[in-house]
PDB file with SEQRES, HELIX, SHEET and CRYST1 records, atoms N, CA, C and O in Angstrom:
SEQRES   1 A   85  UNK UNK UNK UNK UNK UNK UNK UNK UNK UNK UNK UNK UNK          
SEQRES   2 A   85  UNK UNK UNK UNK UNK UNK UNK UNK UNK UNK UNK UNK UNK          
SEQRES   3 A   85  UNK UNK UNK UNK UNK UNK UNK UNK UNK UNK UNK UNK UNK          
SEQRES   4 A   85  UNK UNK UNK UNK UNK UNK UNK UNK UNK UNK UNK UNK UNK          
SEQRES   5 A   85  UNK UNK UNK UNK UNK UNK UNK UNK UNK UNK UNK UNK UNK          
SEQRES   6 A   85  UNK UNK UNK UNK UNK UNK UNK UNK UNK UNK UNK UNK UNK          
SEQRES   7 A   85  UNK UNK UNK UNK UNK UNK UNK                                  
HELIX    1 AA1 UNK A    6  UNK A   10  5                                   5    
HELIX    2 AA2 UNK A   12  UNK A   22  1                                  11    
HELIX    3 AA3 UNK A   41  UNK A   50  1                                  10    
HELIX    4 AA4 UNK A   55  UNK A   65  1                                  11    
HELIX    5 AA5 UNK A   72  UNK A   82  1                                  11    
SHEET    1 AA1 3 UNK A   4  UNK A   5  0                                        
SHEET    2 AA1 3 UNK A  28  UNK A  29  1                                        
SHEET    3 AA1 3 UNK A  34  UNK A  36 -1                                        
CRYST1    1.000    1.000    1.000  90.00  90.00  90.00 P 1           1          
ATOM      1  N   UNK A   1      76.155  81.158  94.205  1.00  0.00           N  
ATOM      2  CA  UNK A   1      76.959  81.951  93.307  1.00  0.00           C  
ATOM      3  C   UNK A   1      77.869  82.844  94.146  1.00  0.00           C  
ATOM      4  O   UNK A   1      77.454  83.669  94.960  1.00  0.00           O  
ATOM      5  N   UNK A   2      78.929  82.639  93.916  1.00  0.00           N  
ATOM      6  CA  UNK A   2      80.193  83.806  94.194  1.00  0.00           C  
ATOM      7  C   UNK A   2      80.515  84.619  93.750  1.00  0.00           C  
ATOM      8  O   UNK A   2      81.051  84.440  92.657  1.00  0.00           O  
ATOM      9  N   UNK A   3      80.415  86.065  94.283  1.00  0.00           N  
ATOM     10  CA  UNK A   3      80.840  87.434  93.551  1.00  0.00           C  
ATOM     11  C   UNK A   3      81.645  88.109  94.315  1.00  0.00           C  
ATOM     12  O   UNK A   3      81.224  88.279  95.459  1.00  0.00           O  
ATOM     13  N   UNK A   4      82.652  88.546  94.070  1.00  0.00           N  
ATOM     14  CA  UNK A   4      83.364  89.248  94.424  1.00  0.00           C  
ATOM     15  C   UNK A   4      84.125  90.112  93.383  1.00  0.00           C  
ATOM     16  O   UNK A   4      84.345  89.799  92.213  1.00  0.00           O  
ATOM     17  N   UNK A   5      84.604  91.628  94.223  1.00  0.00           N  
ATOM     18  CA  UNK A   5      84.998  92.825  93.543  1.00  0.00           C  
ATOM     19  C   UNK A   5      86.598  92.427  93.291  1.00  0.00           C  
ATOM     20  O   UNK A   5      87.421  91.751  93.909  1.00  0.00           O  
ATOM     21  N   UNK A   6      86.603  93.303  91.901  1.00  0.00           N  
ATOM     22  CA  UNK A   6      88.290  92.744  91.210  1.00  0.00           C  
ATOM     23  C   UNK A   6      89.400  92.969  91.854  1.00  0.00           C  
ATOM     24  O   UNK A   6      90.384  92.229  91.865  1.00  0.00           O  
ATOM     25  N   UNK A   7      89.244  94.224  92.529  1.00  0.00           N  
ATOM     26  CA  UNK A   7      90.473  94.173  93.901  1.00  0.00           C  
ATOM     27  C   UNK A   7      90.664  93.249  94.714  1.00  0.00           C  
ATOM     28  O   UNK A   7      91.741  93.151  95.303  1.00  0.00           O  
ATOM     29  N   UNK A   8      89.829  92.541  94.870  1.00  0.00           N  
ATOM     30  CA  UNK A   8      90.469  90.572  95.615  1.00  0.00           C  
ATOM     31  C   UNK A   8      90.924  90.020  95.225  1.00  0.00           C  
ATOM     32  O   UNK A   8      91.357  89.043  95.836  1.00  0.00           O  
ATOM     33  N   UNK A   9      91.256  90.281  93.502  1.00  0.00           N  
ATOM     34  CA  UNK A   9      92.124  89.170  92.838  1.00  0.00           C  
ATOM     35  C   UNK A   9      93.559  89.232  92.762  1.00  0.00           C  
ATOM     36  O   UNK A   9      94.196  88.656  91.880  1.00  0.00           O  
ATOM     37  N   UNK A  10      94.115  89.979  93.750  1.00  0.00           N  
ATOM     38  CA  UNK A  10      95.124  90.287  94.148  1.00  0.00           C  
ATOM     39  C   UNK A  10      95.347  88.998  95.190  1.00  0.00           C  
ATOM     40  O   UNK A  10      96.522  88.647  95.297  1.00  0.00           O  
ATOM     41  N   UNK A  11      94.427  88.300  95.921  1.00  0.00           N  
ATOM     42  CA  UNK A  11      94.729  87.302  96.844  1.00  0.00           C  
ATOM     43  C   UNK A  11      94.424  86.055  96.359  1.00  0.00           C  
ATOM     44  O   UNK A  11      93.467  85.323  96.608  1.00  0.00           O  
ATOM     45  N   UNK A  12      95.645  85.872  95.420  1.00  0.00           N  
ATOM     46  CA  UNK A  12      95.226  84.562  94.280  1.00  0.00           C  
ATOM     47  C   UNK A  12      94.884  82.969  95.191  1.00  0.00           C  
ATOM     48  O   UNK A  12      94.440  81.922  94.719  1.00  0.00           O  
ATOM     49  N   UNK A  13      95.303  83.297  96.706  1.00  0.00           N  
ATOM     50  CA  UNK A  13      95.081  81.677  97.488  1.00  0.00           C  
ATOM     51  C   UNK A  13      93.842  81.714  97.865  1.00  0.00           C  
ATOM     52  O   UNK A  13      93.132  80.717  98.001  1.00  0.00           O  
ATOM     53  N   UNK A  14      93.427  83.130  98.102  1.00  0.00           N  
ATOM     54  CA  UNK A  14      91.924  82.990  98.650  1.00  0.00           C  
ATOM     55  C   UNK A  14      90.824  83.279  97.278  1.00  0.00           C  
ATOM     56  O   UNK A  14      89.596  83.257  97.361  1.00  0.00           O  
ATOM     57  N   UNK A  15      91.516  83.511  96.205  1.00  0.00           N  
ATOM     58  CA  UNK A  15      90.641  83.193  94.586  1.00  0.00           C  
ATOM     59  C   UNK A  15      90.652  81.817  95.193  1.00  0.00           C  
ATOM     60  O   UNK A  15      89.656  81.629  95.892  1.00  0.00           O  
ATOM     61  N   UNK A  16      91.452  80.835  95.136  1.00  0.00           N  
ATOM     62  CA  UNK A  16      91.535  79.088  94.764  1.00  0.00           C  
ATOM     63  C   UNK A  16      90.670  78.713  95.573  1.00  0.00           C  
ATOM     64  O   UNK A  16      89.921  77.806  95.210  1.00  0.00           O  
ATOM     65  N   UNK A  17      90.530  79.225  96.751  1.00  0.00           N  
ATOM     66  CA  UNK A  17      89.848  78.461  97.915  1.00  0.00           C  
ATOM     67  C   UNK A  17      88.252  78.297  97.938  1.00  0.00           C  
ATOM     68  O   UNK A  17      87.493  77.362  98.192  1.00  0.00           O  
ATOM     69  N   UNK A  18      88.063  79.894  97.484  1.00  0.00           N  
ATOM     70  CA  UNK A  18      86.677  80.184  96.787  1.00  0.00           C  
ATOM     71  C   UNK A  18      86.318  79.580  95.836  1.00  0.00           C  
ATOM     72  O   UNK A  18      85.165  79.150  95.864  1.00  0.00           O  
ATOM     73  N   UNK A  19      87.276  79.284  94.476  1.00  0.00           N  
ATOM     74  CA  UNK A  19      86.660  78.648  93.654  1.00  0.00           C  
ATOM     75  C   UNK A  19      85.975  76.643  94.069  1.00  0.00           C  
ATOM     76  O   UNK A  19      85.164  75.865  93.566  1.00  0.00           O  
ATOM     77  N   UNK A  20      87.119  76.640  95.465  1.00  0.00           N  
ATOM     78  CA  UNK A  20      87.177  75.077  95.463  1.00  0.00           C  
ATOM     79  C   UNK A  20      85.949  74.946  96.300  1.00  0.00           C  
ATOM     80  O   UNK A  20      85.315  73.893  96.373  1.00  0.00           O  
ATOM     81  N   UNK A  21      85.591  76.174  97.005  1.00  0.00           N  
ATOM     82  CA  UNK A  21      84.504  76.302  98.121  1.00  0.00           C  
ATOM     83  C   UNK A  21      83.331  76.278  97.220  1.00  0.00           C  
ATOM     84  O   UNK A  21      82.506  75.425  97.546  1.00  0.00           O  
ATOM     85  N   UNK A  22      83.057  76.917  96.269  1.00  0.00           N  
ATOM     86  CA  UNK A  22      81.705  77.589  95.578  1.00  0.00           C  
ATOM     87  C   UNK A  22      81.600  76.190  94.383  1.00  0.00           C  
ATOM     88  O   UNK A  22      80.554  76.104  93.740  1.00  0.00           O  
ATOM     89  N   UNK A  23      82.509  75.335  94.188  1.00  0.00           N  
ATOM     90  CA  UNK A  23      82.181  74.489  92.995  1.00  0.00           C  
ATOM     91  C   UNK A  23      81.966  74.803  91.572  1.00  0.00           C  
ATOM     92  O   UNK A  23      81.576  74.144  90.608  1.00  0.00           O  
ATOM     93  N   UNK A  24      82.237  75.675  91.699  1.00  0.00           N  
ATOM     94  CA  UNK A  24      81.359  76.401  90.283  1.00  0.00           C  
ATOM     95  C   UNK A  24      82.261  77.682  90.211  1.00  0.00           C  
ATOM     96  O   UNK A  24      83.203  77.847  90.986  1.00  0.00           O  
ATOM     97  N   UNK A  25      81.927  78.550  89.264  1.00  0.00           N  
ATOM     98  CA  UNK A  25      82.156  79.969  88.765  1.00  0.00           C  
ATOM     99  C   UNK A  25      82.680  81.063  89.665  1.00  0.00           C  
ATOM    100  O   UNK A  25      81.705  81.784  89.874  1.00  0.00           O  
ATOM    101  N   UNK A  26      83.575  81.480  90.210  1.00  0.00           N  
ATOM    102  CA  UNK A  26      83.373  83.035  90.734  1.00  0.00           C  
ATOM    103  C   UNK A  26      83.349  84.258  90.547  1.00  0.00           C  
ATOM    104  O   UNK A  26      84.263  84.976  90.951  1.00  0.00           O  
ATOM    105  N   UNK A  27      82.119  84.801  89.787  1.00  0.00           N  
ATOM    106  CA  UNK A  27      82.265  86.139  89.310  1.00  0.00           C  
ATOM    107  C   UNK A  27      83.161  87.031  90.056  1.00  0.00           C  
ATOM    108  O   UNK A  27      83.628  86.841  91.179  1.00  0.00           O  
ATOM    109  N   UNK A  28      83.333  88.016  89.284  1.00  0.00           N  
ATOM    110  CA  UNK A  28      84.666  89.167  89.600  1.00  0.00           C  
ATOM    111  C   UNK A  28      83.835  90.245  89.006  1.00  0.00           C  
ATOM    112  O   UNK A  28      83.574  90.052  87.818  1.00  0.00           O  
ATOM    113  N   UNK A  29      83.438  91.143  89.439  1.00  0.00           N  
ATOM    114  CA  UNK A  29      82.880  92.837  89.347  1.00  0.00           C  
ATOM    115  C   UNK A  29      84.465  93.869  89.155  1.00  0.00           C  
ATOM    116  O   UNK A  29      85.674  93.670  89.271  1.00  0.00           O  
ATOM    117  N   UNK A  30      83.669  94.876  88.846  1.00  0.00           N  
ATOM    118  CA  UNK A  30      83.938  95.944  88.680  1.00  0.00           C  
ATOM    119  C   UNK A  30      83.509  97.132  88.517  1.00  0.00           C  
ATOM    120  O   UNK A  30      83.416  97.758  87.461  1.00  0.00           O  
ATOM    121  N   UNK A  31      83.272  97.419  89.453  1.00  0.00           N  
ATOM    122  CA  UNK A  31      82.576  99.113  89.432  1.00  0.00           C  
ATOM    123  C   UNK A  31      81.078  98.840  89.601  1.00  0.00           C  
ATOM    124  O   UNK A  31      80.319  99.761  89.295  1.00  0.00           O  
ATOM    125  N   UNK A  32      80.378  97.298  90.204  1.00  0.00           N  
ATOM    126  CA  UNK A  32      79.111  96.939  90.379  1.00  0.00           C  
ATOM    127  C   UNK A  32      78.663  96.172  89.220  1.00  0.00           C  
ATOM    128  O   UNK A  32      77.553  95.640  89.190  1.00  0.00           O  
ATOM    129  N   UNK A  33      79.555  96.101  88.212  1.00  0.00           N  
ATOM    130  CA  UNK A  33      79.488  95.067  86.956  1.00  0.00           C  
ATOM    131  C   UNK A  33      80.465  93.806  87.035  1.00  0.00           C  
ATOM    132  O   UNK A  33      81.539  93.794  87.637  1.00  0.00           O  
ATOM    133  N   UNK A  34      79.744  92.447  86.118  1.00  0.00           N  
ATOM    134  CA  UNK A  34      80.364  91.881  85.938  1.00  0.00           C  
ATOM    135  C   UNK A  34      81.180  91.869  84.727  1.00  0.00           C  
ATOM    136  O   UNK A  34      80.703  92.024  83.603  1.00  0.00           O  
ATOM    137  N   UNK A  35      82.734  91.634  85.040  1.00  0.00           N  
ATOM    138  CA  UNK A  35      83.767  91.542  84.255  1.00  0.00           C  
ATOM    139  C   UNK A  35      84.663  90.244  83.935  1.00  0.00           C  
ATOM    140  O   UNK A  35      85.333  90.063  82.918  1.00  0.00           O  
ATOM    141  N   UNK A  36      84.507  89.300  85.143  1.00  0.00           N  
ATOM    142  CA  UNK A  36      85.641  87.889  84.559  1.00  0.00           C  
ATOM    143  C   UNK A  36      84.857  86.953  85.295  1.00  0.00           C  
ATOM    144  O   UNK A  36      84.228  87.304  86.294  1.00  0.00           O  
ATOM    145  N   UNK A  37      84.854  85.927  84.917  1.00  0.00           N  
ATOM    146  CA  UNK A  37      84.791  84.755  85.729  1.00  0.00           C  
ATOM    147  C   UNK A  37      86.508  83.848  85.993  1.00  0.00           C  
ATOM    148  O   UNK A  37      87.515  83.746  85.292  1.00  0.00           O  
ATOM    149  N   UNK A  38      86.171  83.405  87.177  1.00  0.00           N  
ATOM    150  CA  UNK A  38      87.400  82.666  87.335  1.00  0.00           C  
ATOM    151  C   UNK A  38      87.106  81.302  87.772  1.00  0.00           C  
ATOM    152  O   UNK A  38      86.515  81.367  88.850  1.00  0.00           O  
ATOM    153  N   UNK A  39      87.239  80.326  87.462  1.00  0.00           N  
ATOM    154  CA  UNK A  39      87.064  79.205  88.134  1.00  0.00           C  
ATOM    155  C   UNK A  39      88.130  77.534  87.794  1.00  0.00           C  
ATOM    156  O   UNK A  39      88.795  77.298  86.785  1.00  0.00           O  
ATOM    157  N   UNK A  40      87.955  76.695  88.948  1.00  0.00           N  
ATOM    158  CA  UNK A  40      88.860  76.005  89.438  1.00  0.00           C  
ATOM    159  C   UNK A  40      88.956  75.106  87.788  1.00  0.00           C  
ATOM    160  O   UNK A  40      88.146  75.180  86.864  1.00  0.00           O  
ATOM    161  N   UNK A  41      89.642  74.667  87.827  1.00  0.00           N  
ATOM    162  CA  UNK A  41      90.033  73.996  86.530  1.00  0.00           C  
ATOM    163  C   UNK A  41      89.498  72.530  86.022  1.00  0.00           C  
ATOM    164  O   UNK A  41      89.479  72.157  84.848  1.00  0.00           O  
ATOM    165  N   UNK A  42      89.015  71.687  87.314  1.00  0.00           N  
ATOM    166  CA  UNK A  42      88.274  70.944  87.316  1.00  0.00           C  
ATOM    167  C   UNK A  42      86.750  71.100  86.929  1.00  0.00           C  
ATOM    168  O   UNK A  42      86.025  70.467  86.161  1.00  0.00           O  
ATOM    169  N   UNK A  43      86.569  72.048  87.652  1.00  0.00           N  
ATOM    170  CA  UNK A  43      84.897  72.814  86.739  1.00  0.00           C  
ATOM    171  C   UNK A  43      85.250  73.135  85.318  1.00  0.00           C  
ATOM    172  O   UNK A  43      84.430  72.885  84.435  1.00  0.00           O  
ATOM    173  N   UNK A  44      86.443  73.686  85.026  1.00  0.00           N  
ATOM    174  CA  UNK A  44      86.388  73.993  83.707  1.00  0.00           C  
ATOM    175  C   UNK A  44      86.489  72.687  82.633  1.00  0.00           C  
ATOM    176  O   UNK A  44      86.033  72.812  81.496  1.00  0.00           O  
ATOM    177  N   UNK A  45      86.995  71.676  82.990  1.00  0.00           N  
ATOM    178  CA  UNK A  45      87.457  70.305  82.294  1.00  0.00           C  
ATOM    179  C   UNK A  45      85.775  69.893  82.067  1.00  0.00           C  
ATOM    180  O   UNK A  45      85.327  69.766  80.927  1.00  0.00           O  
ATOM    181  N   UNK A  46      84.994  69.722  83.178  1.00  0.00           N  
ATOM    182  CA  UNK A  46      83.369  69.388  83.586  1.00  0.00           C  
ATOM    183  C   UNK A  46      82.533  69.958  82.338  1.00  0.00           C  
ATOM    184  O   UNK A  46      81.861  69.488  81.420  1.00  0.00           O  
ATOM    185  N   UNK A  47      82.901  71.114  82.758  1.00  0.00           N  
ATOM    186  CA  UNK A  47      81.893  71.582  81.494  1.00  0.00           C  
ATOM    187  C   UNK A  47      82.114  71.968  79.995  1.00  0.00           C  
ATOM    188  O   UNK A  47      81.291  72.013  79.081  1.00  0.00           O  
ATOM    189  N   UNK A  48      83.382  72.219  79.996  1.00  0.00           N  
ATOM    190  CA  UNK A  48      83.550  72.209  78.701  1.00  0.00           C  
ATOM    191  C   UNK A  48      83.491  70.229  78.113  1.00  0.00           C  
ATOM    192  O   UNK A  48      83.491  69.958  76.912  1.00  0.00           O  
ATOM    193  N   UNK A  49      83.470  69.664  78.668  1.00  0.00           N  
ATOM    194  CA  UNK A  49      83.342  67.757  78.145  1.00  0.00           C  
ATOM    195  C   UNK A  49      81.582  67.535  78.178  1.00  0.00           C  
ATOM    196  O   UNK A  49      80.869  66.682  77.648  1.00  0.00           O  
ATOM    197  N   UNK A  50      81.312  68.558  78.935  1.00  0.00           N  
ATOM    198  CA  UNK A  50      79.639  68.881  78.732  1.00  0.00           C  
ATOM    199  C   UNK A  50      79.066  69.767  77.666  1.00  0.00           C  
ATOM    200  O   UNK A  50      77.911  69.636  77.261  1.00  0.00           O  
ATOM    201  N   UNK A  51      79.719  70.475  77.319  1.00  0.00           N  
ATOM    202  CA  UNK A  51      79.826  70.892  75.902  1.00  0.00           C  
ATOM    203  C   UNK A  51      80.372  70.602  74.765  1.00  0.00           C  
ATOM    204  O   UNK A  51      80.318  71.289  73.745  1.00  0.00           O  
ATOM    205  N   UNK A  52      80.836  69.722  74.887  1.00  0.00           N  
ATOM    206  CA  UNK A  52      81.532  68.408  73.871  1.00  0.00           C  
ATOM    207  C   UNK A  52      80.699  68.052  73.521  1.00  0.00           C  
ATOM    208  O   UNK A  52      80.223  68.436  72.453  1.00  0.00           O  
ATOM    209  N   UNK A  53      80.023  66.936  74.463  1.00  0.00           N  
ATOM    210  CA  UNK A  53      79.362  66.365  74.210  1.00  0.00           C  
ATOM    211  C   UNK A  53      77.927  66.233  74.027  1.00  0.00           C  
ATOM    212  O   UNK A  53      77.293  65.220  73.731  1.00  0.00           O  
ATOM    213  N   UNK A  54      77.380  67.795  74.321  1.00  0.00           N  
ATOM    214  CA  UNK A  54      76.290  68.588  73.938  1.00  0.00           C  
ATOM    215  C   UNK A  54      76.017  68.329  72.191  1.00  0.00           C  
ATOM    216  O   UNK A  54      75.152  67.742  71.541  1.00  0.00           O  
ATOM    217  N   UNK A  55      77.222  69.088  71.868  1.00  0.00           N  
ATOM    218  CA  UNK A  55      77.873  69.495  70.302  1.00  0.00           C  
ATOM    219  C   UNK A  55      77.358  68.281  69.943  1.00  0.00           C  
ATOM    220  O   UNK A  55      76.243  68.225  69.424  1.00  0.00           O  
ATOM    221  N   UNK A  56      77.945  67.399  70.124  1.00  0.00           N  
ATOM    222  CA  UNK A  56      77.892  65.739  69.541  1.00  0.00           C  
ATOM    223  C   UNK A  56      76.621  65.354  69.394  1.00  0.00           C  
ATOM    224  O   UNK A  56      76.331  64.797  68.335  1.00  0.00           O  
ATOM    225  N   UNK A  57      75.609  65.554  70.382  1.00  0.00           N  
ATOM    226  CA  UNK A  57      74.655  64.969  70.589  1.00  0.00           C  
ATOM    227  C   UNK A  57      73.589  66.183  69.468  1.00  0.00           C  
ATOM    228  O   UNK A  57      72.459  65.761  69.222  1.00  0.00           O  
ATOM    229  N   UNK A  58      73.862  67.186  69.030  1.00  0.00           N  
ATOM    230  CA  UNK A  58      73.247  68.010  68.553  1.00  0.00           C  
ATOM    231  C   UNK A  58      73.288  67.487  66.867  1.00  0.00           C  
ATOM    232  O   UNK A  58      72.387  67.286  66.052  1.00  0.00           O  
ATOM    233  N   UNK A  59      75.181  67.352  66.771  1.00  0.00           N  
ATOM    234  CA  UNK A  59      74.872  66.938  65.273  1.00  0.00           C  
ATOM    235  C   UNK A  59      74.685  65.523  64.857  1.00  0.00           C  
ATOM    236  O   UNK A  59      74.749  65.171  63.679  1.00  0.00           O  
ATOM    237  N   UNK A  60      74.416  64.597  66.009  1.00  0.00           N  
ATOM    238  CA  UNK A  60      74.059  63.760  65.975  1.00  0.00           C  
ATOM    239  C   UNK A  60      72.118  63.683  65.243  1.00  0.00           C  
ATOM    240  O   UNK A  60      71.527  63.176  64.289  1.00  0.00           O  
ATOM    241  N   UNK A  61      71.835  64.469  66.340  1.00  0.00           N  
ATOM    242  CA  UNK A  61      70.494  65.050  65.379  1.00  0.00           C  
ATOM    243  C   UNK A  61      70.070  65.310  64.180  1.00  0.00           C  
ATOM    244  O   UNK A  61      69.132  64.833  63.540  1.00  0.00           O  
ATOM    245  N   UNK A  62      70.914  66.184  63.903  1.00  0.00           N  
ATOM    246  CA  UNK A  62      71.259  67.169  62.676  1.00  0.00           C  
ATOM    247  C   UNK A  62      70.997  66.472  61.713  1.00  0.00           C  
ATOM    248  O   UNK A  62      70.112  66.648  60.875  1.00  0.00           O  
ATOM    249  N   UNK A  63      72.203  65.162  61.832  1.00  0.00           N  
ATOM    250  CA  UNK A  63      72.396  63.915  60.847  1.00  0.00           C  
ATOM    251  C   UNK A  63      71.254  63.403  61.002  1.00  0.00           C  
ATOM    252  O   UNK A  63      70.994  62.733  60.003  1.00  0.00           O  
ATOM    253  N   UNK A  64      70.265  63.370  61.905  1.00  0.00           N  
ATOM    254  CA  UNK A  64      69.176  62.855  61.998  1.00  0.00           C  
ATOM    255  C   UNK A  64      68.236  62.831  60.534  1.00  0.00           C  
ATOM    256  O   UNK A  64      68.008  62.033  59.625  1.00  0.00           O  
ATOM    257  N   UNK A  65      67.823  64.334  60.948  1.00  0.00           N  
ATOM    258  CA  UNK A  65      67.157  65.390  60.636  1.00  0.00           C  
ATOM    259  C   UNK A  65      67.161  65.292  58.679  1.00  0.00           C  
ATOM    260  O   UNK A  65      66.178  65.235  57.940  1.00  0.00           O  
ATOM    261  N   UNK A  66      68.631  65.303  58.305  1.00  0.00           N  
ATOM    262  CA  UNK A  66      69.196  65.660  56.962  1.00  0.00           C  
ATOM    263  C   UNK A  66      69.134  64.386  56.413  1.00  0.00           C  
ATOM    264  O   UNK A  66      69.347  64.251  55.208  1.00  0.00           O  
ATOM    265  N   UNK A  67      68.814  63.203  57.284  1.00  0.00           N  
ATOM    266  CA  UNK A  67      68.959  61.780  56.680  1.00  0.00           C  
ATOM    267  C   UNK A  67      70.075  61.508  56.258  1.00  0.00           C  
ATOM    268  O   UNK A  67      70.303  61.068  55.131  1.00  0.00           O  
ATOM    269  N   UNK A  68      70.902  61.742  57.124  1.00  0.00           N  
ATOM    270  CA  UNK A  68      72.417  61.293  56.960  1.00  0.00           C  
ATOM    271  C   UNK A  68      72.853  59.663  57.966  1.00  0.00           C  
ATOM    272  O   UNK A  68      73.884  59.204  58.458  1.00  0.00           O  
ATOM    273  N   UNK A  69      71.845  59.359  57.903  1.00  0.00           N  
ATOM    274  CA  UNK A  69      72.237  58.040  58.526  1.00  0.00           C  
ATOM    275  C   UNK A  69      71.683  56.962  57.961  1.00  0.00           C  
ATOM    276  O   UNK A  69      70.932  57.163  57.006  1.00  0.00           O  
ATOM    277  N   UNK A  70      71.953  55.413  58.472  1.00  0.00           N  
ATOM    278  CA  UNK A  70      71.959  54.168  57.935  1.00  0.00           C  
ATOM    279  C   UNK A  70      70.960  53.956  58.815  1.00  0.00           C  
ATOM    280  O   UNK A  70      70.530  54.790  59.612  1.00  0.00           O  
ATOM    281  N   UNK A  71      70.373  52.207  58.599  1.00  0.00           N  
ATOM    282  CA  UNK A  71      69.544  51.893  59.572  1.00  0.00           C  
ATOM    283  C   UNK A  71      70.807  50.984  59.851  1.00  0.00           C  
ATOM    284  O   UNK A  71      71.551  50.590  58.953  1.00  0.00           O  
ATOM    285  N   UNK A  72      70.987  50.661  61.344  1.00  0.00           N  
ATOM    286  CA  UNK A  72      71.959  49.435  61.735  1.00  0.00           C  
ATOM    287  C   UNK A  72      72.013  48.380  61.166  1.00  0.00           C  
ATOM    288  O   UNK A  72      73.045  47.946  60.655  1.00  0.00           O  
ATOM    289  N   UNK A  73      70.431  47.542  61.161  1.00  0.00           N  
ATOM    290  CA  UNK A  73      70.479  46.189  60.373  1.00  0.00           C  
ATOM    291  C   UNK A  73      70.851  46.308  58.763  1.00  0.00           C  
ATOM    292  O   UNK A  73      71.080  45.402  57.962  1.00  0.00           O  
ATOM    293  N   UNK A  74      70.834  47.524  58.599  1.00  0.00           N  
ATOM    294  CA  UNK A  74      71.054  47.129  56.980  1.00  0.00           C  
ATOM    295  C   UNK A  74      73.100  47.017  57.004  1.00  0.00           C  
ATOM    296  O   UNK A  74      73.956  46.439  56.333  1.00  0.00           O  
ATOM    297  N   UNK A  75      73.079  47.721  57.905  1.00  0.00           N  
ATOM    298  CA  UNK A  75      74.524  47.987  57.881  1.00  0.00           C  
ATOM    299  C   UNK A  75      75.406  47.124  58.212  1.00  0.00           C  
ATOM    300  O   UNK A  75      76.546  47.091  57.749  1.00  0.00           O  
ATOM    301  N   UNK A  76      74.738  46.018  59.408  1.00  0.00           N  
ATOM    302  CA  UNK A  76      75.035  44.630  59.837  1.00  0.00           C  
ATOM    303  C   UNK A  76      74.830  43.889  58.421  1.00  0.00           C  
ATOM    304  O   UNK A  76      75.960  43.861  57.934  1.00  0.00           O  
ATOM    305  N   UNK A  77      74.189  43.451  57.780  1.00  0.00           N  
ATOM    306  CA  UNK A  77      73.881  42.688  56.983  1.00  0.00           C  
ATOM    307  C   UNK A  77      75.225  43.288  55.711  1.00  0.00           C  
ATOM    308  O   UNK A  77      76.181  42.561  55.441  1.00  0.00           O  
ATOM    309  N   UNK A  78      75.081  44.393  55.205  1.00  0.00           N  
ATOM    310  CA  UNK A  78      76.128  44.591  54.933  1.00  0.00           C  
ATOM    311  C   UNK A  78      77.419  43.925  54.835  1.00  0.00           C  
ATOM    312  O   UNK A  78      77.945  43.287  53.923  1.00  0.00           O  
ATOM    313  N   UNK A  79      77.855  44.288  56.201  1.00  0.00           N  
ATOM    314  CA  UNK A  79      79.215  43.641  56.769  1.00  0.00           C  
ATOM    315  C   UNK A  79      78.963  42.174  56.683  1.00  0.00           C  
ATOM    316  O   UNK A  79      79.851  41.459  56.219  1.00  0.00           O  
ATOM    317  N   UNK A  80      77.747  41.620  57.116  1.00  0.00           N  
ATOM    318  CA  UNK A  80      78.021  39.752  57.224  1.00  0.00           C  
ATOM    319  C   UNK A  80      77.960  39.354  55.483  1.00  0.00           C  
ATOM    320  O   UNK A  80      78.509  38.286  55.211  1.00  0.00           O  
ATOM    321  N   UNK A  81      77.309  40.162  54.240  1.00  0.00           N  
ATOM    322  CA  UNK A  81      77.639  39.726  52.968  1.00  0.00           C  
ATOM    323  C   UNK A  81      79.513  40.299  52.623  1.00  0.00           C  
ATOM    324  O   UNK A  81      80.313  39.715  51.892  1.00  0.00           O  
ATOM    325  N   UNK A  82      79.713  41.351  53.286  1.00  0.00           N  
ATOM    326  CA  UNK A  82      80.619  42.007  52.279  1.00  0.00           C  
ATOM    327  C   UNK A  82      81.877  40.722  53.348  1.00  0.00           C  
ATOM    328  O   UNK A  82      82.620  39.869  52.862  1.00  0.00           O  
ATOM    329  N   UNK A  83      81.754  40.934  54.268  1.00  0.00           N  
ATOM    330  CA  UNK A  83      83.395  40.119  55.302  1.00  0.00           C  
ATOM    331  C   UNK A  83      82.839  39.154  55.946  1.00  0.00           C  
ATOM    332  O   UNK A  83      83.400  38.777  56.975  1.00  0.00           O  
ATOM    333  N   UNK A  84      81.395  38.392  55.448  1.00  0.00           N  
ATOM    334  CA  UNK A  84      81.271  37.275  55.883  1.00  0.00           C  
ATOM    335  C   UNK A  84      81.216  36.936  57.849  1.00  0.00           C  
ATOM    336  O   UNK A  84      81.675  36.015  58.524  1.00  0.00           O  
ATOM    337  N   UNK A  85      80.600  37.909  58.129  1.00  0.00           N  
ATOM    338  CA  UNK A  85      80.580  38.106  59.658  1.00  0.00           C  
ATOM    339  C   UNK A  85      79.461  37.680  60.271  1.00  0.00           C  
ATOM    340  O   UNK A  85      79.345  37.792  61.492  1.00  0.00           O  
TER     341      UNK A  85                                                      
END                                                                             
């Protein structure tokens, strides 16, 4: 984990370098607290498509759960009476 105080973010090449160094997150303090995270944009694409697809997989459940789903074979059979497949 990377932390550094908010007066460094004045050296936006050595923010990038850190973020590209640390892989991940670089906290930013202030006054001994944390206040921002900054990180490389590729981490940010990563995890937010990891939280996509978190989401997905949750209400995928959900639908589980509520019996909002089909069984496949009925749904195949379906299709081969209704379009002859």
């Amino acid at each position: 984990m990377t932390i550094i105080p908010m007066r460094d973010l004045k050296d936006t090449v050595e923010i990038e370098r850190r973020c590209a160094e640390a892989g991940g997150p670089v906290f930013v303090t202030k006054n001994g607290y944390g206040r921002l995270v900054v990180m490389d944009i590729e981490y940010y694409e990563r995890t937010m498509s990891k939280i996509y697809e978190a989401k997905l997989v949750s209400d995928g459940l959900s639908d589980i759960e509520s019996g909002k789903t089909v069984d496949g074979d009925a749904v195949r059979a379906r299709m081969a009476e209704k379009y002859g497949v």
